[in-house]
MDAnalysis code that builds the backbone (N, CA, C; Angstrom):
import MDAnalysis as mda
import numpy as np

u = mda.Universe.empty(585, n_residues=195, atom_resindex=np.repeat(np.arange(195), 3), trajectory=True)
u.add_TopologyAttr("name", ["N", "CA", "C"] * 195)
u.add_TopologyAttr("resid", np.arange(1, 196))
u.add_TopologyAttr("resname", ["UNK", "UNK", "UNK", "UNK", "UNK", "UNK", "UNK", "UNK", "UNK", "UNK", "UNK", "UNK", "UNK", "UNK", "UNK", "UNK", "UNK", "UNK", "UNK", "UNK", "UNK", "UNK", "UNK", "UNK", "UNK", "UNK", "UNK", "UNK", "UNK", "UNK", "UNK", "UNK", "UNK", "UNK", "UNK", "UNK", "UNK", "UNK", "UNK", "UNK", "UNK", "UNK", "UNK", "UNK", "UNK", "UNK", "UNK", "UNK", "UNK", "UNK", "UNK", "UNK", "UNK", "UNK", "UNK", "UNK", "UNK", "UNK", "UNK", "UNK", "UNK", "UNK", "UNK", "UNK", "UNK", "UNK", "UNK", "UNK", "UNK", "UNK", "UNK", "UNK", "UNK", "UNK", "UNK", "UNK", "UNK", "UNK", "UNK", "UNK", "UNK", "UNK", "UNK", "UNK", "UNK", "UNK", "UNK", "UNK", "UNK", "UNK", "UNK", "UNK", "UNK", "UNK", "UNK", "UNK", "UNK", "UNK", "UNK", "UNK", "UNK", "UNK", "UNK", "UNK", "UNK", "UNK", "UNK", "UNK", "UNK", "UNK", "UNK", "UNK", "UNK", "UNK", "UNK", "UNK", "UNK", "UNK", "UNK", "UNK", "UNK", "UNK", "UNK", "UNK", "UNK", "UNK", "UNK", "UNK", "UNK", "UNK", "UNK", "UNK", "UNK", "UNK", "UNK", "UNK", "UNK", "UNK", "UNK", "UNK", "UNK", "UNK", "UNK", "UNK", "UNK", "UNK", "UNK", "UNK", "UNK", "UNK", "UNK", "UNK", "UNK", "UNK", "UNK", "UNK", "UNK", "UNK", "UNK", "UNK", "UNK", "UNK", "UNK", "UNK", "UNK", "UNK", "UNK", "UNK", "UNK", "UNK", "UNK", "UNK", "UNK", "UNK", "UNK", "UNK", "UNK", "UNK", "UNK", "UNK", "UNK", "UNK", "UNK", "UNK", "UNK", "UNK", "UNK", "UNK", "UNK", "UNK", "UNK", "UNK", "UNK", "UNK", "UNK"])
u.atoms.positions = np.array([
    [0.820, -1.186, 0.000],
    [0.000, 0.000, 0.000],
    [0.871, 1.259, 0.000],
    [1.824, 1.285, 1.019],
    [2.717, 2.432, 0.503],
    [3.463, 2.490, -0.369],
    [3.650, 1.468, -1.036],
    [4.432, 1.641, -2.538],
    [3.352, 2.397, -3.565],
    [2.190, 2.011, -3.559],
    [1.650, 2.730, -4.336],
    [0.907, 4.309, -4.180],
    [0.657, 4.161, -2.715],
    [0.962, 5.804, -2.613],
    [2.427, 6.428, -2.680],
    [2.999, 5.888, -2.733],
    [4.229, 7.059, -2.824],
    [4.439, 7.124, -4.716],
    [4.284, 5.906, -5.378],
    [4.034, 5.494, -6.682],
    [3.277, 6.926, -7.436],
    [2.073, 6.878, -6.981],
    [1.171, 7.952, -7.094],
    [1.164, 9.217, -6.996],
    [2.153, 9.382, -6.023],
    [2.319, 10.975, -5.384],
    [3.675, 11.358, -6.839],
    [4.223, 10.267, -6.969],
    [5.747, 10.608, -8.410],
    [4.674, 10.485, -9.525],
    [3.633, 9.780, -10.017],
    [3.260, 9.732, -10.746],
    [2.763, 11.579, -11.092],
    [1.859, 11.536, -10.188],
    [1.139, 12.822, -10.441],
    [1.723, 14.489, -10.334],
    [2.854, 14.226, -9.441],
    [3.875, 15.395, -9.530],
    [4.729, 15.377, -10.928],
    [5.253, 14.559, -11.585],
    [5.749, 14.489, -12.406],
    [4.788, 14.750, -13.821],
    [3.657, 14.355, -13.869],
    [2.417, 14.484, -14.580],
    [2.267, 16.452, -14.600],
    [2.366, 16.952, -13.484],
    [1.919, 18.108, -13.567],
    [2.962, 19.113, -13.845],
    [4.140, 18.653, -13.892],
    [5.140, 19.508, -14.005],
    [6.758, 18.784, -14.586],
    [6.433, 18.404, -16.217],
    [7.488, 18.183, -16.593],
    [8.402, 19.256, -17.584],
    [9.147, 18.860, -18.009],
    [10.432, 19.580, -18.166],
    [9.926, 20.234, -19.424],
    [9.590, 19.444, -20.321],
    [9.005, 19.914, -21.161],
    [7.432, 19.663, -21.906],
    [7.104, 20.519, -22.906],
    [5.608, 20.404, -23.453],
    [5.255, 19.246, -23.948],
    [4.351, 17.881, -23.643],
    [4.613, 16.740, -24.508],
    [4.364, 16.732, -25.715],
    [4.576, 15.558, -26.583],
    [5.389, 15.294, -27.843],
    [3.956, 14.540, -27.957],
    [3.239, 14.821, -29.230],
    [1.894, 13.850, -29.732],
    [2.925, 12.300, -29.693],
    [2.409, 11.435, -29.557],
    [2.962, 10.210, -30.217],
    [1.686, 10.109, -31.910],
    [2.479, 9.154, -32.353],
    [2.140, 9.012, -34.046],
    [1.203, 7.763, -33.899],
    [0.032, 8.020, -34.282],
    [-0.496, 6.387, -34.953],
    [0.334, 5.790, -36.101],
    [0.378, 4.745, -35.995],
    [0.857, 3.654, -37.079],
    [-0.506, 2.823, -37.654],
    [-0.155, 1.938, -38.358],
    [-1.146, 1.491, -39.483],
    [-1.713, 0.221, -38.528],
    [-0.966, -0.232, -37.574],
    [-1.940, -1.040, -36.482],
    [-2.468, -0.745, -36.110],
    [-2.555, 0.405, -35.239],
    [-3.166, 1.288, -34.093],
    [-4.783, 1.233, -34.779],
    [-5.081, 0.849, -36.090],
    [-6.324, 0.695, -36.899],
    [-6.649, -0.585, -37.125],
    [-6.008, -1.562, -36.398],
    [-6.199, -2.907, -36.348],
    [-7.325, -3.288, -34.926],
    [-6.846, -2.275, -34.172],
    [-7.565, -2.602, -32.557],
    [-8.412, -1.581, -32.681],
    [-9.817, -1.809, -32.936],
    [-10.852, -1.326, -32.433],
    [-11.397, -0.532, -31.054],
    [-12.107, 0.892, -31.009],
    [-12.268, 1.138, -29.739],
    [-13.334, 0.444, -29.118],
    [-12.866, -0.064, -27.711],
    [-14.094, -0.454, -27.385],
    [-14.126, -0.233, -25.615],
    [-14.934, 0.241, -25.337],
    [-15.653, 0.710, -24.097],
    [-15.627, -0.863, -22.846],
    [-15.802, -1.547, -23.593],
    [-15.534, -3.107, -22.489],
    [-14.638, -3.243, -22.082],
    [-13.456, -2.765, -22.605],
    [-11.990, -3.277, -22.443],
    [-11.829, -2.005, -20.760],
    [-12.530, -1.059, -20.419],
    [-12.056, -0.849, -19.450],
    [-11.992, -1.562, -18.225],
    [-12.434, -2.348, -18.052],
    [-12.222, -3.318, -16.600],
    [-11.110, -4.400, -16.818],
    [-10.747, -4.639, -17.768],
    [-9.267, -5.468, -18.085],
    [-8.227, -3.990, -17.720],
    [-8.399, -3.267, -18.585],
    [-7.656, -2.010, -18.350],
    [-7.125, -2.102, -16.671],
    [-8.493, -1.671, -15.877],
    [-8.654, -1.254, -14.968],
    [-7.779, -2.645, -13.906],
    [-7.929, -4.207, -14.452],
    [-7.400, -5.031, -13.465],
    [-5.941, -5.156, -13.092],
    [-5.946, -4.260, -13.797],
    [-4.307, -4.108, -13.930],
    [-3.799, -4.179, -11.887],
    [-4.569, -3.490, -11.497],
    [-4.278, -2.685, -10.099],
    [-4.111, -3.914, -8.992],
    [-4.972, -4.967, -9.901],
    [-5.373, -6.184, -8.818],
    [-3.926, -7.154, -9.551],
    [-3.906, -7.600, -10.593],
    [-3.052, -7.818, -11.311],
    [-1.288, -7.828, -10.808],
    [-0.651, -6.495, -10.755],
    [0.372, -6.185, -10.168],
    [0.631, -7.010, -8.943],
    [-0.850, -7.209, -7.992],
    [-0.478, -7.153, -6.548],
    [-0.288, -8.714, -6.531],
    [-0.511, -9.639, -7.311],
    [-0.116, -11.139, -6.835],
    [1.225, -11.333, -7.019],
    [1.832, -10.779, -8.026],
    [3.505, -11.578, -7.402],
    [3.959, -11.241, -5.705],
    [3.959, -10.306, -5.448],
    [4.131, -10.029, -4.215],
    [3.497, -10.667, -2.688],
    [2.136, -11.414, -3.255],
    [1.070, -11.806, -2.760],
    [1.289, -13.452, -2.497],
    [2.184, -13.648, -3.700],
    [2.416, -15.400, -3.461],
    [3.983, -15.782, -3.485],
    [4.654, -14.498, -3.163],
    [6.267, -14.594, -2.635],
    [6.233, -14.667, -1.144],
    [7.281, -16.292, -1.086],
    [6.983, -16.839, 0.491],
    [8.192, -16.201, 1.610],
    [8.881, -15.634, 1.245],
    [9.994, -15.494, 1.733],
    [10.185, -13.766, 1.563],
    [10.997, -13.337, 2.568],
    [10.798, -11.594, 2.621],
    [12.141, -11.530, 1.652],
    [13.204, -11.950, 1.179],
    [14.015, -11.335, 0.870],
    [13.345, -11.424, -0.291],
    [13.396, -12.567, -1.263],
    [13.010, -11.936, -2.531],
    [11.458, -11.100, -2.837],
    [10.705, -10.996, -1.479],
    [9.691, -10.091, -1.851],
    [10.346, -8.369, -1.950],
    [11.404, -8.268, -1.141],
    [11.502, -7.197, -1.312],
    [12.792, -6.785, -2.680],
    [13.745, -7.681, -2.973],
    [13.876, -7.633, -4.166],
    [12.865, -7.463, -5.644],
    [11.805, -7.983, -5.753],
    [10.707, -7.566, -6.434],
    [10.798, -6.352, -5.918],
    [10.131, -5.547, -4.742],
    [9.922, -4.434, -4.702],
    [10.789, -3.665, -5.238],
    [12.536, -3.915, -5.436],
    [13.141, -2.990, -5.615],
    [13.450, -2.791, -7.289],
    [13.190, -3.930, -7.522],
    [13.143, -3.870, -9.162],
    [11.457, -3.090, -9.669],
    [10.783, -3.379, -9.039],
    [9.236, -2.804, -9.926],
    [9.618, -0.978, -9.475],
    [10.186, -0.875, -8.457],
    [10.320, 0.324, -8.092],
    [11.362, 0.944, -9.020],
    [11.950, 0.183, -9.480],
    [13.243, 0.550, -10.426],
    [12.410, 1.102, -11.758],
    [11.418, -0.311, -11.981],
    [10.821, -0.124, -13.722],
    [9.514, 1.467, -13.589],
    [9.208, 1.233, -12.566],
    [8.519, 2.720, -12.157],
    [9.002, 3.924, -12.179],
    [10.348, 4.162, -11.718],
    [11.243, 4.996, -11.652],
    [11.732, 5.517, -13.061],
    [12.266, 4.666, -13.601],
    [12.549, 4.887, -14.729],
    [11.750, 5.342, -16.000],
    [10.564, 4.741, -15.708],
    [9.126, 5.357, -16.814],
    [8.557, 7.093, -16.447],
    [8.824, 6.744, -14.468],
    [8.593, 8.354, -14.525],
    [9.270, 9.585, -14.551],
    [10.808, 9.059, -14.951],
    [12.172, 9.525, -15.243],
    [11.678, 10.224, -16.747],
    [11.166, 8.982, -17.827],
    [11.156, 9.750, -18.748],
    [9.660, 10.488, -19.304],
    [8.951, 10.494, -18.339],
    [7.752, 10.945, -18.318],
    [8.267, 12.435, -18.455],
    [8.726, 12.934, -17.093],
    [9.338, 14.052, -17.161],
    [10.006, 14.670, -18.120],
    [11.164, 13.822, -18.376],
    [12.213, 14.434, -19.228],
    [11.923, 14.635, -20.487],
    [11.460, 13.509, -21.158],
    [10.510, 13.112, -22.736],
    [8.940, 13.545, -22.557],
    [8.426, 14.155, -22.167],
    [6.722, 13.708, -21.775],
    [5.941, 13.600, -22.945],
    [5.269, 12.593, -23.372],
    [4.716, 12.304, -24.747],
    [3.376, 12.267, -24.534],
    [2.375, 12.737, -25.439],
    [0.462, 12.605, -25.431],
    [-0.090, 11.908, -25.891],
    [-0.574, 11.048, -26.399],
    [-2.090, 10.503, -27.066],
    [-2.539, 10.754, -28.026],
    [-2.571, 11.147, -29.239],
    [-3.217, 12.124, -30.555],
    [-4.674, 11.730, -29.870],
    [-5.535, 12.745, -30.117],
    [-7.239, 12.823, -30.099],
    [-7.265, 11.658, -30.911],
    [-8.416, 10.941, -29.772],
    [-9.693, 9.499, -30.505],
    [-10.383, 9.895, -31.738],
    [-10.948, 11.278, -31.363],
    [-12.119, 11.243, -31.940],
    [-13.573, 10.846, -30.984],
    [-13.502, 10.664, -30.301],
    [-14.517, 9.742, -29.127],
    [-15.205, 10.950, -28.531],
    [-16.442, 10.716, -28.362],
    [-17.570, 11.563, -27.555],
    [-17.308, 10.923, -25.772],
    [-15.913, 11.104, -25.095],
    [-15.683, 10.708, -24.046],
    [-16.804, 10.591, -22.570],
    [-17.827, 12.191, -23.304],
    [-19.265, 11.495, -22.134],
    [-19.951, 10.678, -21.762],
    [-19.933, 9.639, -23.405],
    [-20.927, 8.930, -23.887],
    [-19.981, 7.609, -22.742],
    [-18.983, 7.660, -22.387],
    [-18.368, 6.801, -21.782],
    [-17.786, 6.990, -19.882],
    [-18.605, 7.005, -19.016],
    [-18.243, 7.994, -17.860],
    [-16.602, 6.911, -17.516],
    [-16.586, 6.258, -17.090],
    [-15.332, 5.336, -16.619],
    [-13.792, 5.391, -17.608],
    [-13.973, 5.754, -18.891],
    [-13.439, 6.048, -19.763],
    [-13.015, 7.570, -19.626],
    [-14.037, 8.581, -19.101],
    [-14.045, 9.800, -19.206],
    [-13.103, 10.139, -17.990],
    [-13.525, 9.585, -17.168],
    [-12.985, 9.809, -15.778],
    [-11.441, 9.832, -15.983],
    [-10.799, 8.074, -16.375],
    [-9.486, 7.960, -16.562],
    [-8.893, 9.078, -17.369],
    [-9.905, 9.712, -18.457],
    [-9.047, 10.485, -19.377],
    [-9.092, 12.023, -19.010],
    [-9.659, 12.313, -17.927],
    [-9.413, 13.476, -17.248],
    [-8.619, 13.447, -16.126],
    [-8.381, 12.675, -15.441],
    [-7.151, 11.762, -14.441],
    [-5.823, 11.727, -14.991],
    [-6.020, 11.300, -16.328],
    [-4.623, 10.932, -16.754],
    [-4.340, 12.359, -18.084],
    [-3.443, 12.960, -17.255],
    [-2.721, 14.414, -17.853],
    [-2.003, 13.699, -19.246],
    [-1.798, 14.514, -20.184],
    [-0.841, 14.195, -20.735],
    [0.587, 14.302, -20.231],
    [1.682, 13.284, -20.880],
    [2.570, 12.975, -20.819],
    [3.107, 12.298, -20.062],
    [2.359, 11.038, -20.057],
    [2.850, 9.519, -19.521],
    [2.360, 8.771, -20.567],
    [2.292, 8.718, -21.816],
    [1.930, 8.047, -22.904],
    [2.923, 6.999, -23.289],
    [4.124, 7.484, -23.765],
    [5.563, 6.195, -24.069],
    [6.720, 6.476, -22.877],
    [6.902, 5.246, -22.575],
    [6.737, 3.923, -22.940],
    [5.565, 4.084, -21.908],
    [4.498, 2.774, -22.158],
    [3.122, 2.590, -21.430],
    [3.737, 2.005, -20.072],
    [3.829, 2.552, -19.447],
    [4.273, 2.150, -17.796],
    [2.679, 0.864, -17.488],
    [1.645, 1.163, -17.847],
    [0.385, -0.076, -18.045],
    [1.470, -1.576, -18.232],
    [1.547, -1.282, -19.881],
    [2.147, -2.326, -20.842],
    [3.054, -3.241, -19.591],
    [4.501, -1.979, -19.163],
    [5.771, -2.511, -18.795],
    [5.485, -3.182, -17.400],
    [4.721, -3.203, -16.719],
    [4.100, -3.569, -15.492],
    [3.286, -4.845, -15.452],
    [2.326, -4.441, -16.675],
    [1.848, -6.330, -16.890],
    [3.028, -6.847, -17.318],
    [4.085, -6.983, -18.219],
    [5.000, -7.683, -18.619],
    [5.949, -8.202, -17.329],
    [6.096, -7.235, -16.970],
    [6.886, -7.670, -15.414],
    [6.537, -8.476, -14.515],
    [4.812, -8.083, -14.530],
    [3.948, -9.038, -13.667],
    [4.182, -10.299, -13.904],
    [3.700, -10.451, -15.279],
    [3.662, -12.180, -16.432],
    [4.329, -12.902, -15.877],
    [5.955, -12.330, -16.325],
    [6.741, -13.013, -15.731],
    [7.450, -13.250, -14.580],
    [6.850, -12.436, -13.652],
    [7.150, -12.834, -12.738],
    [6.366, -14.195, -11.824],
    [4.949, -13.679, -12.341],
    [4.059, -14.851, -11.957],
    [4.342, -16.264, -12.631],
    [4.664, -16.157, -13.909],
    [5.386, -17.612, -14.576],
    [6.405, -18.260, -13.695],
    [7.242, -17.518, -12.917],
    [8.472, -18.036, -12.387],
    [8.009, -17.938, -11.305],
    [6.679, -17.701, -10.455],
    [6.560, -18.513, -9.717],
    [5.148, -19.439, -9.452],
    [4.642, -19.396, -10.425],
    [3.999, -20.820, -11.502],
    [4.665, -21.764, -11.500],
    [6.144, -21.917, -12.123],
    [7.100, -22.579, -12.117],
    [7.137, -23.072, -11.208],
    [7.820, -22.481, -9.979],
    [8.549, -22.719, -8.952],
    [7.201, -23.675, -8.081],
    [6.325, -23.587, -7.600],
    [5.326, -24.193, -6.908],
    [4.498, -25.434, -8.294],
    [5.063, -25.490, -9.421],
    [4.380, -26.283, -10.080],
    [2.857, -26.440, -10.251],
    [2.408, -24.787, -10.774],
    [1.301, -24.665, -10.831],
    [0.362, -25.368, -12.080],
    [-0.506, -25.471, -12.767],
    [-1.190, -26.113, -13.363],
    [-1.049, -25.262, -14.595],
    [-0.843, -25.921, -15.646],
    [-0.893, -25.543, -17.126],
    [-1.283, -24.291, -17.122],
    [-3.110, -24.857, -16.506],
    [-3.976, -23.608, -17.276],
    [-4.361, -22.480, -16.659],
    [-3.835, -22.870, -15.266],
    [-2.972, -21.432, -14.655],
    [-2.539, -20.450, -15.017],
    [-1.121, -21.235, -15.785],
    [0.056, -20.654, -16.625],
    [-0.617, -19.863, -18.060],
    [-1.322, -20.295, -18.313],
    [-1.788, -19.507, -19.344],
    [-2.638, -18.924, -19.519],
    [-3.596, -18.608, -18.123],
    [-4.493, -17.869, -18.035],
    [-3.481, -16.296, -17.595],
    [-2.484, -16.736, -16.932],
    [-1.458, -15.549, -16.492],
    [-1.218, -14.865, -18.075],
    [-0.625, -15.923, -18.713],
    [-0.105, -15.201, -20.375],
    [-1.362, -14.286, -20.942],
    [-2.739, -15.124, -20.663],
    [-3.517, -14.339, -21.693],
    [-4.432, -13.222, -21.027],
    [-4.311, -13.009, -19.552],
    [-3.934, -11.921, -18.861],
    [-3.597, -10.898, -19.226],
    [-1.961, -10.895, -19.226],
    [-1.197, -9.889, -19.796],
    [-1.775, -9.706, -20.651],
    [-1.894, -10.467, -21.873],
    [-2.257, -9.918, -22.979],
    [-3.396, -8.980, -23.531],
    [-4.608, -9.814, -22.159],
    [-5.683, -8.514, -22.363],
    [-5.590, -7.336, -21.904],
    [-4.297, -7.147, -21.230],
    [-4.355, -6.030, -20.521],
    [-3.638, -4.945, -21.943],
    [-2.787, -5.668, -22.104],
    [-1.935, -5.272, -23.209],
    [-2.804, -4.502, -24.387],
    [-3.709, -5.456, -24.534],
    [-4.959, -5.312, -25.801],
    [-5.860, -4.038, -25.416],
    [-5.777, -4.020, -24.058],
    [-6.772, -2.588, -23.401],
    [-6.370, -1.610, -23.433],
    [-5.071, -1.381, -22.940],
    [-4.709, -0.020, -23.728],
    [-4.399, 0.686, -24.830],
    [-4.808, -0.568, -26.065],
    [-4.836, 0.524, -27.338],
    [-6.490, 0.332, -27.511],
    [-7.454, -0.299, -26.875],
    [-8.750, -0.449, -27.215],
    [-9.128, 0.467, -26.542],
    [-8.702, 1.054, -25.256],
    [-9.343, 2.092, -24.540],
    [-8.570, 3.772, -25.058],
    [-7.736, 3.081, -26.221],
    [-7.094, 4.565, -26.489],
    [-6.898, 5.625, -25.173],
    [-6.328, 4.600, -24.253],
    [-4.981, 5.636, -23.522],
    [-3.868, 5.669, -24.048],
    [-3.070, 4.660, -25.220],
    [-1.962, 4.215, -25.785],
    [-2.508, 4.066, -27.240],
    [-1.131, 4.443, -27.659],
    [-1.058, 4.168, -28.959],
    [0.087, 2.688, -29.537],
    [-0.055, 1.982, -30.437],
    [1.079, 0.505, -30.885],
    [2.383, 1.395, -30.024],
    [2.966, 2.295, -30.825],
    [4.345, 2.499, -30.635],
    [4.407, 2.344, -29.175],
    [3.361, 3.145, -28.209],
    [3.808, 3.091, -26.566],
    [3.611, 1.713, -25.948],
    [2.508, 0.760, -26.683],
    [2.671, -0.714, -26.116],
    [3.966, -1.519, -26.399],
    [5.058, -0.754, -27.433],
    [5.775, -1.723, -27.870],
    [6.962, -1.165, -27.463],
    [6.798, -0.151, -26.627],
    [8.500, 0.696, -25.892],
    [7.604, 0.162, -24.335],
    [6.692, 0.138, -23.835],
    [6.122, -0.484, -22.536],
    [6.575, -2.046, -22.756],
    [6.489, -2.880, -24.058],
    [6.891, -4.238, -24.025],
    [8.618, -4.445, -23.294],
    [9.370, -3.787, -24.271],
    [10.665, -3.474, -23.924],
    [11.164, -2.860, -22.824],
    [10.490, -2.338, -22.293],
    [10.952, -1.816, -20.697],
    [10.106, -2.714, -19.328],
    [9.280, -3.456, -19.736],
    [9.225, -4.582, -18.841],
    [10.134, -5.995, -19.228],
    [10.524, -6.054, -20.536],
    [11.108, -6.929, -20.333],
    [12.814, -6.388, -19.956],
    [13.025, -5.438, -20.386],
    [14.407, -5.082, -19.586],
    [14.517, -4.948, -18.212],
    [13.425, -5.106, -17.238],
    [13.357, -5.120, -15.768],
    [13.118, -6.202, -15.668],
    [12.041, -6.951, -16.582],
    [11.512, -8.495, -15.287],
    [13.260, -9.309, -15.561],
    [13.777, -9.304, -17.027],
    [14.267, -10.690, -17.286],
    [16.092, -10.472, -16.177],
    [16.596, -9.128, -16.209],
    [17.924, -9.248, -15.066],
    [17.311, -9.489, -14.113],
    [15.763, -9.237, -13.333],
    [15.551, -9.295, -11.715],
    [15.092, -10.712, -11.934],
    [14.694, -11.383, -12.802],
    [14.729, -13.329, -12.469],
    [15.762, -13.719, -12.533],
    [16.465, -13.352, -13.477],
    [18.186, -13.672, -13.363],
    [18.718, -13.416, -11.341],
    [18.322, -12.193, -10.973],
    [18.879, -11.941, -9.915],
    [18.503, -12.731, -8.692],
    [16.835, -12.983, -8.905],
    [16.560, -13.902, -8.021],
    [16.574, -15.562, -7.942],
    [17.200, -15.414, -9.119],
    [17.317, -17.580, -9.671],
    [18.777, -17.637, -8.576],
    [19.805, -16.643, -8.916],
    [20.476, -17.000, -8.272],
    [20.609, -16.856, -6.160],
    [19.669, -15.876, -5.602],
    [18.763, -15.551, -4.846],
    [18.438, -17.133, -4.239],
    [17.055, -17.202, -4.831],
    [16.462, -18.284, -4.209],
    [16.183, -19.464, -5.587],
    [17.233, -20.080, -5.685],
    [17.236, -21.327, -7.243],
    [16.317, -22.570, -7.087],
    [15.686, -22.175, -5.716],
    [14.740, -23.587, -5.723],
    [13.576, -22.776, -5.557],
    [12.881, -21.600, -5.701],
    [11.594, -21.356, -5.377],
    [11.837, -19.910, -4.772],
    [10.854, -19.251, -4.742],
    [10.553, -18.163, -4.254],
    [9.646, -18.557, -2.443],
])
C-alpha cells in the first residue's frame, strides 16, 4: 500500500510539471487494427489487482523485497522519462461522455505519460514474474496460461481504450522486459529452488 501511494504521489507530480511540453505520439497502421471499445475498461482497470499477486504469493521476505526494488526501479525509470521526454495521445475522436469510466481515466490521466506505457511494462513484469513462480510451486498448465492471456488482455486494453497508442505498447513491451528478465536472473540465483 505504501508503494503505491508514494508510486502515485511521483506519478502525479511528475504528470503536472514536466520539463518539457509533450510530444503527440504518431499512430501507425496497427493502431487501426484494434478497435475502440468501451468493455476493455475493466481489463484495463485489473491491472491494479493484477500487479499485486507476485508479491502476494512470494513466500519469503528477501526476494519479496527484491521484487519491490526492481518494480520500483521499472517505475522509476518510466517516470524519469515521463518528465524528461513527456509524450500525449493524438485525439480518438470519441464523444468521451458517452463513456463515464473512460471519461474519468481520461481526465485523471494528464498528458505525458503516454511512451513507454508504464500499463504495458508492469503487466509484462507481472507475467513473468508470476510464470516463475507458476514454475517454482508447479502450478497447473492452465494457470500458466491464463497468467499469459492476462497480460495480454491487458496489453490489448490499452490501445482499445485509447490511452496508448502501438508504438507506446511496444517501448512499454521493452521496458518490462528489460526489468523483469535481469531481476529473475537476480533472483534464480537468490532463491534457485523457489521463491
Amino acid at each position: 500500500m505504501i508503494f503505491m501511494v508514494l508510486f502515485f504521489w511521483g506519478y502525479f507530480t511528475v504528470l503536472r510539471d514536466p520539463l518539457t511540453a509533450p510530444t503527440m505520439m504518431p499512430r501507425v497502421a496497427a493502431d487501426a487494427w484494434i478497435p475502440f471499445s468501451a468493455a476493455a475498461f475493466p481489463i484495463y482497470a485489473s491491472l491494479w489487482v493484477y500487479v499485486s499477486l507476485p508479491p502476494a504469493f512470494i513466500g519469503s521476505l528477501r526476494p519479496l523485497l527484491w521484487f519491490g526494488v526492481w518494480i520500483s526501479a521499472l517505475c522509476g525509470f518510466c517516470l524519469g522519462i515521463y518528465w524528461v521526454l513527456p509524450t500525449a495521445v493524438p485525439p480518438a475522436g470519441i464523444d468521451w461522455s458517452d463513456y463515464p469510466q473512460l471519461a474519468f481515466i481520461k481526465n485523471v490521466d494528464a498528458a505525458g505519460n503516454a511512451c513507454p506505457s508504464l500499463h504495458v511494462a508492469s503487466s509484462v513484469f507481472t507475467a513473468l514474474w508470476l510464470e516463475r513462480i507458476a514454475r517454482a510451486v508447479e502450478a497447473p498448465t492452465l494457470l500458466r496460461w491464463g497468467n499469459a492471456l492476462l497480460c495480454v488482455a491487458i496489453l490489448w486494453s490499452t490501445i482499445a481504450t485509447r490511452q496508448h497508442v502501438v508504438l507506446d505498447l511496444i517501448a512499454g513491451i521493452a521496458v518490462g522486459l528489460a526489468f523483469a528478465l535481469p531481476s529473475l536472473r537476480h533472483i534464480s540465483r537468490l532463491a534457485p529452488n523457489g521463491l
